[in-house]
N, C-alpha and C positions, 0 to 999 in steps of 0.2 A: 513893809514886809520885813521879818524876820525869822533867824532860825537859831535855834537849838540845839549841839553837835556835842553828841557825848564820846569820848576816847581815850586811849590809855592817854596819861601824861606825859608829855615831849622831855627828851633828856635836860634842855637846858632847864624845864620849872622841877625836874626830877629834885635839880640840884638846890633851885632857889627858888620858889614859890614866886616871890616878888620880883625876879631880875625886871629889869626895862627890857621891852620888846614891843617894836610896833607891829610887827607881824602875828595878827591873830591866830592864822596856822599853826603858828611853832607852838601854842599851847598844848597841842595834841600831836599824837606821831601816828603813822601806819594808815590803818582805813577803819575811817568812823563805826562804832559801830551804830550809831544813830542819827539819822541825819533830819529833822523835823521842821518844819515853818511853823512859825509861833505866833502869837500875839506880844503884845507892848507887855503886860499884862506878867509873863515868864519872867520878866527880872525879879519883881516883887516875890513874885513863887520862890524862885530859886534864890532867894536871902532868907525867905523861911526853911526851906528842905536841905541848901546846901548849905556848904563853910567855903571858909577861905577867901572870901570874893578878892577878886583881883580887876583893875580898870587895865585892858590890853593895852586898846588906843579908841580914839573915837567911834563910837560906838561898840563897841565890843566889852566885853564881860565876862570874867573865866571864876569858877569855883572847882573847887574838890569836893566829890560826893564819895559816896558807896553806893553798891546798886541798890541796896533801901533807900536811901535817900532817894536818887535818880526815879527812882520807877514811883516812889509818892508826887514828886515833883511832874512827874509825867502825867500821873493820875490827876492832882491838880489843876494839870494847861487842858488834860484832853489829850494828850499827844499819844502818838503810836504807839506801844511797850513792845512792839515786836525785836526789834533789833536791840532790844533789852536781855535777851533772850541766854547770852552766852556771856556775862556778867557776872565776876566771880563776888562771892559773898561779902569778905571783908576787905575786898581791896580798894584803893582809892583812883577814881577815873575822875579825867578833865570835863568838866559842860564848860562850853562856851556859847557865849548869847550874841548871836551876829546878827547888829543892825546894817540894812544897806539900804541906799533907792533906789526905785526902779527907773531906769532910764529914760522911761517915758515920762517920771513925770518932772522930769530936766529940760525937757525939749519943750 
């Protein structure tokens, strides 16, 4: 399972796109405005729709969009464009691509 979290950009990638950080959080600050479950599938998407890619930390995946881009990238996976909604035109917002597993299938 994964997901999809688009948000403004967190101060530290404000300052440095690439800094090292293993905390995928910090890629984005405030409250998402997107929060989605994806497929494997969204990485691919989001090297065509967005820029920037960035590797967090294992599993994880950060780009800069615009909400053009974001909302083709949505259209692309299927995903919700609702909380797409209040997305300003040319500004630049954080996707992040969070891989995790499910605890059940650890056990």
């Amino acid at each position: 399972m994964y997901k999809m979290i688009v948000g403004e950009i967190g101060k530290q990638r404000q300052e440095n796109w690439n800094v090292k950080n293993d905390n995928p959080y910090a890629v984005w600050e405030g409250t998402p405005y997107s929060e989605e479950t994806c497929r494997i599938s969204a990485l691919s998407s989001a090297d065509y729709c967005l820029r920037n890619r960035v590797d967090v930390d294992w599993g994880s995946v950060a780009w800069k969009g615009t909400a053009k881009e974001i909302r083709r990238l949505f259209e692309a996976e299927r995903l919700n464009p609702a909380g797409l909604k209040n997305l300003q035109p040319e500004k630049d917002y954080a996707v992040l691509f969070l891989g995790f597993q499910m605890a059940a299938a650890c056990a």
